[in-house]
C-alpha positions as CSV (number, residue, x, y, z in Angstrom):
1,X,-12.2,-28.2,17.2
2,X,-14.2,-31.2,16.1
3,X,-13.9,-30.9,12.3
4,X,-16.6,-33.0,11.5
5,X,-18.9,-31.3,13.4
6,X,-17.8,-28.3,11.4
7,X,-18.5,-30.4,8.1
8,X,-22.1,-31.3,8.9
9,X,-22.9,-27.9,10.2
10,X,-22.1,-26.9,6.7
11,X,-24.2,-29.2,4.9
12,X,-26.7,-29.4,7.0
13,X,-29.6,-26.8,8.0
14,X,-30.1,-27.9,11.5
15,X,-30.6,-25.7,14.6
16,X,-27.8,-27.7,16.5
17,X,-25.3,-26.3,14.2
18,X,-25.8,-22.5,15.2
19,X,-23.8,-23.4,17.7
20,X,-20.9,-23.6,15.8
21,X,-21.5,-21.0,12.8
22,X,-23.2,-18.3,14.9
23,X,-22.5,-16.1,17.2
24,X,-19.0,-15.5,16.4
25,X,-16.2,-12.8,17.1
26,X,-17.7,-9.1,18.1
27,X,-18.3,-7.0,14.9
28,X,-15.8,-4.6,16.5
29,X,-12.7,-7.4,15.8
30,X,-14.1,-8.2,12.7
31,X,-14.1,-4.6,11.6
32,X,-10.6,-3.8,12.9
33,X,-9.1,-6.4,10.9
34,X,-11.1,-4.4,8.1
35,X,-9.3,-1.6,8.9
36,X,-5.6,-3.2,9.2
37,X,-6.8,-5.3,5.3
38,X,-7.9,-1.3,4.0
39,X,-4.6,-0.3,4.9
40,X,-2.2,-3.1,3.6
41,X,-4.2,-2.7,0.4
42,X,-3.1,1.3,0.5
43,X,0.4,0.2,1.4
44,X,0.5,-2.1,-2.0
45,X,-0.6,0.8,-4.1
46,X,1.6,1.5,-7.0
47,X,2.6,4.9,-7.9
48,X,0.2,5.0,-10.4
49,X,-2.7,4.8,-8.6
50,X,-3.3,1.1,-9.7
51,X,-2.4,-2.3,-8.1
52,X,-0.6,-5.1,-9.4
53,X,-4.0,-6.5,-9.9
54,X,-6.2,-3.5,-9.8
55,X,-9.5,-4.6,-10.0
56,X,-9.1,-7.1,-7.6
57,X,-7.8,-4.9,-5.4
58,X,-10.8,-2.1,-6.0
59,X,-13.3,-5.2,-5.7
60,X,-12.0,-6.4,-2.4
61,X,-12.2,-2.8,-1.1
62,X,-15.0,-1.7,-2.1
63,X,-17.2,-5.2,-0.9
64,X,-15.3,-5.1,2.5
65,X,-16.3,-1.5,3.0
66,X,-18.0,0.7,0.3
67,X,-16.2,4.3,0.0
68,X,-12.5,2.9,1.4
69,X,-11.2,3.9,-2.0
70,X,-9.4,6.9,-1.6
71,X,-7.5,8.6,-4.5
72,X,-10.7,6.7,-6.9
73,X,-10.3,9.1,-9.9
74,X,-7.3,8.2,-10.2
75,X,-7.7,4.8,-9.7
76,X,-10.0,5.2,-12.6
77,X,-8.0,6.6,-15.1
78,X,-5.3,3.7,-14.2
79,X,-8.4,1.4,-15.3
80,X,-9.1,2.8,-18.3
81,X,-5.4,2.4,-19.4
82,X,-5.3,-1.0,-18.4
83,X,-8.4,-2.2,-20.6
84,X,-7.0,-0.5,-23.1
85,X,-3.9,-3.0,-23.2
86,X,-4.0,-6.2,-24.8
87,X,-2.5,-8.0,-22.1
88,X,-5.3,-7.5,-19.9
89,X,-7.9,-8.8,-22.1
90,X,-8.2,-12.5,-21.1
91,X,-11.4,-13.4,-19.6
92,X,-11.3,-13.6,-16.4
93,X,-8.9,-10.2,-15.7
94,X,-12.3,-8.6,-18.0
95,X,-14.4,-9.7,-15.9
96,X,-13.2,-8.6,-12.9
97,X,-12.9,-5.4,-14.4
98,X,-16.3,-5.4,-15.0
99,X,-17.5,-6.3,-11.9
100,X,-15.3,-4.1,-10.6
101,X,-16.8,-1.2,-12.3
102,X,-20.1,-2.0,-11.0
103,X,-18.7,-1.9,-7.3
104,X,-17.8,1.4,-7.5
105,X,-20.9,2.5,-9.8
106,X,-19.3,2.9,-13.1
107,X,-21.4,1.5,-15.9
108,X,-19.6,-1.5,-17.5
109,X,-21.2,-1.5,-20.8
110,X,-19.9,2.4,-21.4
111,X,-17.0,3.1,-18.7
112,X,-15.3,6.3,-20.5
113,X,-16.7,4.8,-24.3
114,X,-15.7,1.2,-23.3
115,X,-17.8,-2.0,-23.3
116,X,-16.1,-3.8,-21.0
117,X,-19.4,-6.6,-20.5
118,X,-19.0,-6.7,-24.7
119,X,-15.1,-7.5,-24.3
120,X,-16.0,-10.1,-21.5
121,X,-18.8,-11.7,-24.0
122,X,-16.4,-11.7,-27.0
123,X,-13.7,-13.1,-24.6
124,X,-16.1,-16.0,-23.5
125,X,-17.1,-16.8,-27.1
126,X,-13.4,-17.2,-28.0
127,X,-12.3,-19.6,-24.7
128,X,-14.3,-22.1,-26.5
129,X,-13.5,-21.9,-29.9
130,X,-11.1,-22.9,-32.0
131,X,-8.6,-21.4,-34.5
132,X,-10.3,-23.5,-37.2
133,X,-14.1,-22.0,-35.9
134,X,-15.3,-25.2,-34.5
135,X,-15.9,-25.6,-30.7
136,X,-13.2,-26.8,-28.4
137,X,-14.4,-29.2,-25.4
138,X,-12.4,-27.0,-22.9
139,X,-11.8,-23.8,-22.7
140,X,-8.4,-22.0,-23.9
141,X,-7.3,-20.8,-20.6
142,X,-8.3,-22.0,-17.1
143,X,-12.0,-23.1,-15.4
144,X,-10.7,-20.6,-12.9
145,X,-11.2,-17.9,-15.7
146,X,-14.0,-19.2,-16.8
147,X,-15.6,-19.3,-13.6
148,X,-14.8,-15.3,-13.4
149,X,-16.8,-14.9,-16.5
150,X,-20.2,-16.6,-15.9
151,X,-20.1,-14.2,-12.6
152,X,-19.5,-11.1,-14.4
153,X,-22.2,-12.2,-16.8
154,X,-24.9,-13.3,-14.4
155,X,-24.1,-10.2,-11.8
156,X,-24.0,-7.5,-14.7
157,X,-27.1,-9.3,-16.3
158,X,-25.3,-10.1,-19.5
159,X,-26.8,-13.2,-21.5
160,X,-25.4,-16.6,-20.5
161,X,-24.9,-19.3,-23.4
162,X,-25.7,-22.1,-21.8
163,X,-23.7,-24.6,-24.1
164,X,-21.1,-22.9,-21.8
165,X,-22.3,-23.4,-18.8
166,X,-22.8,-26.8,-19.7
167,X,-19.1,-27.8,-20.4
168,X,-18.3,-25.9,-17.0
169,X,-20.9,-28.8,-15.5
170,X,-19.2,-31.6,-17.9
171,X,-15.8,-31.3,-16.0
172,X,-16.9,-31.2,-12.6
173,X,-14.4,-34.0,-11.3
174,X,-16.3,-37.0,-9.8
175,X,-15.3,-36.1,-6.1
176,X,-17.3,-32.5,-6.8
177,X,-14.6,-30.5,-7.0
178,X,-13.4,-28.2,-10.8
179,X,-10.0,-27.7,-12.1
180,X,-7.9,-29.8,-10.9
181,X,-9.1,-32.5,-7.8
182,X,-7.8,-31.3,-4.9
183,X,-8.4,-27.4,-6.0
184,X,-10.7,-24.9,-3.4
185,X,-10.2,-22.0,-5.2
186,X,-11.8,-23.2,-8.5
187,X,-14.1,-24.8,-6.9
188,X,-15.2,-22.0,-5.0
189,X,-15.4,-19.6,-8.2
190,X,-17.2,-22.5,-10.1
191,X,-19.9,-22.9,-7.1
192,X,-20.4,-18.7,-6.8
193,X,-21.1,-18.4,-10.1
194,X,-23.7,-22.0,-10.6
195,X,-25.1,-20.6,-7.6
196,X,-26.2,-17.3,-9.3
197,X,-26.6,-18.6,-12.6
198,X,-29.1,-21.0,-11.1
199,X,-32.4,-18.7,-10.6
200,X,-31.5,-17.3,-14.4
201,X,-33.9,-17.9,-17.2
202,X,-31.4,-19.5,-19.1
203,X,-31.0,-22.2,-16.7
204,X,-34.7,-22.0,-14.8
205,X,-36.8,-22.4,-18.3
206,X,-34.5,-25.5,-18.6
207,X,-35.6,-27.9,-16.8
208,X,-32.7,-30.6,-18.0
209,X,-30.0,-27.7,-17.6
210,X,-31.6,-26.7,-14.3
211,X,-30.9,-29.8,-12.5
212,X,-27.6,-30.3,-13.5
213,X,-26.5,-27.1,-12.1
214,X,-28.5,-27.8,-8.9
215,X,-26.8,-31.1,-8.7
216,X,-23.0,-29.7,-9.6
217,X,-23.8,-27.2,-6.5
218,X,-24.9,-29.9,-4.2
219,X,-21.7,-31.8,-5.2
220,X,-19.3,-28.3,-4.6
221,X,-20.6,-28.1,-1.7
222,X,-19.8,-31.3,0.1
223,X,-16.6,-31.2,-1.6
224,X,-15.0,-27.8,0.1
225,X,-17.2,-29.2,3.0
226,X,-14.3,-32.5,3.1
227,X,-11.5,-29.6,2.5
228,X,-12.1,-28.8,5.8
229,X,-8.7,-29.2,7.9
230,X,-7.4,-27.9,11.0
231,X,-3.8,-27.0,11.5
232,X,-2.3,-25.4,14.5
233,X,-5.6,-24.4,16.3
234,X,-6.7,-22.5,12.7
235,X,-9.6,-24.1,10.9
236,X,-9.5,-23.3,6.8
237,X,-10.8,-24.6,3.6
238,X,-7.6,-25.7,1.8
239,X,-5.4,-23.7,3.3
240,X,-5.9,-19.9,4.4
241,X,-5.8,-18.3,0.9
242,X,-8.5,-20.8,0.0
243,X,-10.9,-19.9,2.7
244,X,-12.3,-16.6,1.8
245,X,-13.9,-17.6,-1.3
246,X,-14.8,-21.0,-0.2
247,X,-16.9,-19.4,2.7
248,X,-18.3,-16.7,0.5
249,X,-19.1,-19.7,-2.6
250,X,-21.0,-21.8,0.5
251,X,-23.0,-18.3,1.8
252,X,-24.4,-17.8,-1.8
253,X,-25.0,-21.2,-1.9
254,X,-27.1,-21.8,0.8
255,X,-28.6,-18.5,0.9
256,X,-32.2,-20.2,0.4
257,X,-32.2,-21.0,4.3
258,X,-28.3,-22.7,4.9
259,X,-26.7,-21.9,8.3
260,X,-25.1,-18.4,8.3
261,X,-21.4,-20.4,6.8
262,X,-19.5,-17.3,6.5
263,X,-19.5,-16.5,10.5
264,X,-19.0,-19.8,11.1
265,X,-17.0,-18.8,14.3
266,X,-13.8,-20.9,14.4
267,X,-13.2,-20.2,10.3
268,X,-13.3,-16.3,10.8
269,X,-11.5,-16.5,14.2
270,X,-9.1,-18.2,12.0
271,X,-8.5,-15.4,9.3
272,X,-8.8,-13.1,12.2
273,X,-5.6,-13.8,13.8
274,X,-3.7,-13.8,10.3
275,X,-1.1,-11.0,10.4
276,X,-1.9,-8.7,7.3
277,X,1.6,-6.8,7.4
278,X,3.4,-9.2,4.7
279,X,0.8,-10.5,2.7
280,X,0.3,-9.6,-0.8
281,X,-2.7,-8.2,-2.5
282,X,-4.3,-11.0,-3.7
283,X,-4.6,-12.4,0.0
284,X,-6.1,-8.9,1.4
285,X,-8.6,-8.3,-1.3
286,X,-10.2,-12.1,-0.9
287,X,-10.1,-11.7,2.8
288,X,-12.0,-8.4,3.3
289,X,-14.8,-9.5,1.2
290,X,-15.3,-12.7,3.2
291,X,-14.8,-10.4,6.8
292,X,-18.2,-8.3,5.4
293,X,-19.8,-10.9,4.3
294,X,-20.3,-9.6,0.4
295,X,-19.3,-11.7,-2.2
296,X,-19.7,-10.3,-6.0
297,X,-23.2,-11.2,-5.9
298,X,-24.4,-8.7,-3.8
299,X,-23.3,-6.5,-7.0
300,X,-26.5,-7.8,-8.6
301,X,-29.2,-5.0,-9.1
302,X,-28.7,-1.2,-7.9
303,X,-26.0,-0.6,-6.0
304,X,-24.8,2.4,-3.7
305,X,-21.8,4.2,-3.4
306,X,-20.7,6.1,-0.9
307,X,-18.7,9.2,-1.2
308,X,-15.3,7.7,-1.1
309,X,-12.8,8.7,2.0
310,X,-10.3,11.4,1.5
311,X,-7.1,11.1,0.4
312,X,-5.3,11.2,4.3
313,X,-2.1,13.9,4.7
314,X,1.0,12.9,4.0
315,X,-0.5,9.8,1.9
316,X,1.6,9.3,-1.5
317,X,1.5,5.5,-3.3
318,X,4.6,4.1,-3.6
319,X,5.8,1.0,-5.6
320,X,6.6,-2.0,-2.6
321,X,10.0,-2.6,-2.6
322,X,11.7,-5.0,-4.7
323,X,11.8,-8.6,-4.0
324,X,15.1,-9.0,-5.5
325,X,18.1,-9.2,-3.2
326,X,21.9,-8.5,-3.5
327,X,24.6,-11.6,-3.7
328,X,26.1,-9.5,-0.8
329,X,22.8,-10.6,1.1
330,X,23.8,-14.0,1.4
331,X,27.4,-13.8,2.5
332,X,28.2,-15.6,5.6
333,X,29.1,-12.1,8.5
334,X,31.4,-11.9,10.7
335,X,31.5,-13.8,14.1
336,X,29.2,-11.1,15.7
337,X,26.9,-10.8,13.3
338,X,26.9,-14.9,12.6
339,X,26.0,-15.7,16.3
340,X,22.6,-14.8,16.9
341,X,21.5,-16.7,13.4
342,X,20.6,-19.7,12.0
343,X,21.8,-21.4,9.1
344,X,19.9,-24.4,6.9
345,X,20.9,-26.0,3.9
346,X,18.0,-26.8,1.1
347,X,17.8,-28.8,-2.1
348,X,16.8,-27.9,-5.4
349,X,16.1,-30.0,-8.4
350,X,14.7,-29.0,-11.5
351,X,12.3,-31.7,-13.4
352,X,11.5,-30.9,-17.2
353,X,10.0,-33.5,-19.4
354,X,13.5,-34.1,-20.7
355,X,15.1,-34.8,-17.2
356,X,11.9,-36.5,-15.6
357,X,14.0,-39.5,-14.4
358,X,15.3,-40.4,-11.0
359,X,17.3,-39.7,-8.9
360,X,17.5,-36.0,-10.2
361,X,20.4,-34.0,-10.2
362,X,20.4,-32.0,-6.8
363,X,21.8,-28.7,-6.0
364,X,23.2,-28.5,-3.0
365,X,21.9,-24.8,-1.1
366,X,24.5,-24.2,1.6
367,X,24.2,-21.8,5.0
368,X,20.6,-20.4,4.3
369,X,19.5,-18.1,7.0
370,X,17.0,-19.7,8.6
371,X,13.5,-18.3,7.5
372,X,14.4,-17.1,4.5
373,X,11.8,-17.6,1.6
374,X,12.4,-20.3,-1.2
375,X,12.6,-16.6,-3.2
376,X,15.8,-15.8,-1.3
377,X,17.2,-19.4,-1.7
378,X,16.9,-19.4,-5.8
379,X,18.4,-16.1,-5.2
380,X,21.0,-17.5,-3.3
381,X,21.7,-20.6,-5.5
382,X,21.9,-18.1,-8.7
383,X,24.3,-16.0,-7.0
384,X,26.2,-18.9,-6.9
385,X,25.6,-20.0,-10.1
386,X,23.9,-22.9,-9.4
387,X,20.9,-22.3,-11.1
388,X,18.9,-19.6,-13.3
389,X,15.6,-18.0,-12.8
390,X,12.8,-15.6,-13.8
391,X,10.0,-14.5,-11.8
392,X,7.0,-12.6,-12.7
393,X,5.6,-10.0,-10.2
394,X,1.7,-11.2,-9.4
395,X,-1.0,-10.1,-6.8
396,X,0.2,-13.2,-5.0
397,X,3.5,-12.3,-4.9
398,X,6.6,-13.7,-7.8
399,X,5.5,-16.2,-10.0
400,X,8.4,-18.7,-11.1
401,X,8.6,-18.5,-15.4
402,X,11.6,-19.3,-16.0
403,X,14.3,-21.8,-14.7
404,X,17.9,-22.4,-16.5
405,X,16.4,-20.5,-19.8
406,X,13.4,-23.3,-20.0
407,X,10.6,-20.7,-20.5
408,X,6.7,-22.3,-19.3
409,X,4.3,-21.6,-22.2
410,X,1.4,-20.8,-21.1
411,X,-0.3,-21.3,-24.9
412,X,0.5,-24.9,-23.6
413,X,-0.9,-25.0,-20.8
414,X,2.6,-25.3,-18.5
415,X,3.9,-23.5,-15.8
416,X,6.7,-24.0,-13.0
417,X,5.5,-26.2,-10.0
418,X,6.5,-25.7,-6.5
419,X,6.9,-29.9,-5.1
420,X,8.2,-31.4,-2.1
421,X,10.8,-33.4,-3.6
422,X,10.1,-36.5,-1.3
423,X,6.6,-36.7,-1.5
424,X,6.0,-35.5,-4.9
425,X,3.0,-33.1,-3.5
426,X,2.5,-29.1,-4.9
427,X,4.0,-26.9,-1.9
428,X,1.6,-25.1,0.3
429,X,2.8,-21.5,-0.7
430,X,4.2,-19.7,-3.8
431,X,8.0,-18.8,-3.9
432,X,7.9,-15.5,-2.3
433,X,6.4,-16.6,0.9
434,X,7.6,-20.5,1.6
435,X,10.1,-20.9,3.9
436,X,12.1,-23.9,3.7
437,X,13.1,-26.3,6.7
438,X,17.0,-27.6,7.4
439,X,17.5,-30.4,4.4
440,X,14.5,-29.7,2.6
441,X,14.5,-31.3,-0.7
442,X,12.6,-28.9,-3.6
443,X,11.6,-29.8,-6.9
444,X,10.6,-27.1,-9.4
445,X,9.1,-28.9,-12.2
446,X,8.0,-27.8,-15.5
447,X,4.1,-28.9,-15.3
448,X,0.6,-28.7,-17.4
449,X,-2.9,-28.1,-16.1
């Protein structure tokens, strides 16, 4: 796979690049792996009808395939009780509520005596503004968030203040990219939601704003354009949680007459051969969006619902098993049961502010099974009272928040990082899905964004 022909083909509107970003796998392959995303989403439904993140989930469903959502009332009443809690009121969870809503035809501005757009407005308002009343330069939360918002505002038609949508602009990093300088998914959110803001009359009746939005695009896009990599005969943006919404960012984006990006054939050949059974939500519901085509834009104007699918026999949601293993998990077996396996050793630091100094003190990991996820090795280490951890159960799987009773804040901005402790760089995967190699040295560190 020549990746730079990949990366022009992408920029460029040029006949030679149909080549490459048409005529990929049949429609039957792509709408299989629909079928086997539909039914890993089913399998991660909670017992309450709901998903760890449920209007994610809904959203990826319903703009993968309109009417997969069985069991939607419901779904709908878990909805209603999860606006109704504070915890969900952050701005971007509101807005994907919202745009949410709108997928499966529920009006967002009176969903069962609910405004959801007038939470997502207030929401916005308050990202920016200070305790005191004055305006902050960043938001309070995440350009990820933020992101989320403008969407919801410029797919629902909800007013856009454009000294907002200005500060997005002002942080654009100088290699194109938002959030931090490496980061696809943020970029990606940022560059849907310029590329829909852009034909507003906020933005188009200002000829100053205008252009800055058109440039920040351009730049986007030839950033996740150099995020192209290839690894073992796959081809992503980032990495293969990135790509989704990086292809979907680039479609809307070049909508006005750029090569059809999301068919580019070696990209969706790519998520095509990803196995489905393990991943979490989060993964699914940004991969069947991408697989149709439909990102949250195509929610703009009327939209049609079909009658959803029937609940099947025999179907009941279930809560997915727990991630959390038994000590007796990680005992060394007998000779028999020891002989077909393989055991590792890994090493854990842990880097707060107060111990960021080298070397750092190492735990030694002893006789992990081979394969096992850096979940399982905390685990392990804790059963042996090496170390002590709290995880919180997200879309993607367990989120590290704790580790030896040093809580991250997120009021300041820090959270636990995943880092190769050699080279310093973030780890590819979360906890509950990187696997460790023999000697692998692992640093969680106590980070701000």
């Amino acid at each position: 796979m020549n990746v730079l022909y990949l990366f022009v083909c992408l920029l460029v509107n040029s006949a030679s690049c149909q080549t490459v970003c048409d005529g990929g796998p049949p429609s039957a392959v792509i709408e299989a792996k629909i079928n086997e995303g539909i039914d890993r989403l089913m399998a991660l439904r909670n017992q309450d009808w709901g998903w760890v993140n449920t209007p994610q989930a809904v959203l990826g469903l319903q703009l993968g395939r309109p009417g997969s959502i069985f069991g939607l009332n419901m779904t709908l009443s878990k909805i209603e009780t999860e606006i109704g809690s504070q915890s969900n009121r952050n701005v971007g969870k509101l807005a994907l509520y919202a745009m949410a809503l709108k997928a499966i035809c529920e009006d967002p501005s009176n969903f069962r005596g609910i405004n959801v757009m007038q939470l997502v407005q207030q929401a916005m308002s308050a990202e920016f503004r200070s305790q005191n009343g004055t305006l902050n330069s960043k938001p309070r939360s995440h350009w990820y968030q933020l992101a989320l918002g403008f969407q919801a505002q410029c797919v629902l038609g909800d007013s856009i203040v454009p000294i907002h949508l200005s500060k997005l602009i002002q942080y654009q990093n100088m290699n194109g990219s938002f959030g931090h300088s490496s980061s696809v998914d943020v970029t990606s959110m940022a560059l849907l939601a310029l590329s829909c803001v852009r034909d507003r009359n906020e933005v188009a009746d200002t000829p100053i704003l205008a252009s800055k939005v058109n440039l920040a695009i351009q730049k986007a896009i030839v950033f996740l354009g150099r995020s192209v990599i290839s690894d073992r005969n796959n081809v992503w943006f980032g990495n293969k949680y990135s790509t989704p919404g990086a292809l979907l960012a680039l479609k809307e984006a070049n909508r006005d007459g750029g090569p059809n990006i999301q068919y580019c054939s070696h990209v969706v050949e790519s998520m095509l051969r990803q196995p489905l059974a393990e991943e979490f939500s989060a993964a699914v519901a940004q991969m069947l969006p991408a697989l149709n085509g439909n990102s949250v834009l195509s929610l703009m104007g009327n939209v049609t619902c079909p009658t959803p699918d029937p609940i099947p026999d025999q179907y009941q949601p279930a809560d997915v098993t727990s991630l959390v293993h038994s000590c007796n998990d990680f005992q060394l077996g007998n000779f028999f049961q020891e002989f077909f396996k393989v055991r590792i050793n890994v090493r854990l630091s842990v880097i707060t502010p107060d111990t960021n100094q080298v070397p750092y003190n190492v735990i030694e990991v002893p006789n992990v099974e081979k394969d096992n996820t850096l979940l399982q090795v905390l685990q392990q280490a804790q059963c042996n009272t090496d170390i002590e951890f709290e995880t919180l159960n997200t879309a993607w799987g367990a989120m590290l928040v704790s580790v030896n009773g040093v809580r991250a804040n997120p009021n300041k901005r820090e959270y636990w990082a995943l880092v190769d402790g050699s080279s310093g760089s973030f780890l590819p995967t979360g906890v509950s899905t990187y696997r460790p190699s023999d000697d692998e040295h692992i640093a969680l560190k106590l980070a701000t964004w």
